[in-house]
Residue, then its C-alpha position, 0 to 999 in steps of 0.5 A: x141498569x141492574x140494582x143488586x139487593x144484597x148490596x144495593x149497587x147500581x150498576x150498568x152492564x157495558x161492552x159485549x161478548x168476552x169483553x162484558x163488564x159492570x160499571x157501578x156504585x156502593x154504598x157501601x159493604x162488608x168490603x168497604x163502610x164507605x161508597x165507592x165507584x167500581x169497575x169489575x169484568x172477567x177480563x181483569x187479569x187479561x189486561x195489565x197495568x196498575x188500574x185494577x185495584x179492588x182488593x175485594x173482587x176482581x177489578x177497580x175501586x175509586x174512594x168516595x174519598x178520592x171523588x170527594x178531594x178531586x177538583x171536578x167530581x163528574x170529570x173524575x168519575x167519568x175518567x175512573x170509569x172510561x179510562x177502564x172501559x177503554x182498556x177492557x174495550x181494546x185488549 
């Protein structure tokens, strides 16, 4: 787990090699006033389709607003955050 000060995310480092990425959560930032999950890797641009949404950094973003409204939070985190591990995983 990496805890980043300047932001104070917590993050994880997953996958290896060129496929490495960071699955985290915000607080909150200059980018956001609000939390948010996020998913962020180099391999973006390589991997198409709708699922990188961040407008800030390179890679995805879920609301604290989307996770609120959701029926089964955990079930809605974990779908955002390995929905996107496996398209990193396997492109």
């Amino acid at each position: 787990m990496q805890l980043w000060p300047e932001h104070f995310d917590a993050s994880v480092e997953c996958l290896t090699g060129e496929r490495h990425a960071v699955f985290g959560a915000s607080p909150g930032d200059a980018s956001s006033d609000d939390p948010y999950l996020y998913v962020t890797s180099s391999r973006v641009s390589a991997v198409p389709g709708d699922l990188w949404n961040a407008t800030s950094f390179e890679g995805a973003v879920m609301s604290l607003a989307d996770l609120v409204a959701a029926a089964d939070q955990r079930a809605a985190a974990l779908e955002f955050f390995r929905i996107r591990r496996s398209a990193l995983a396997f492109s």
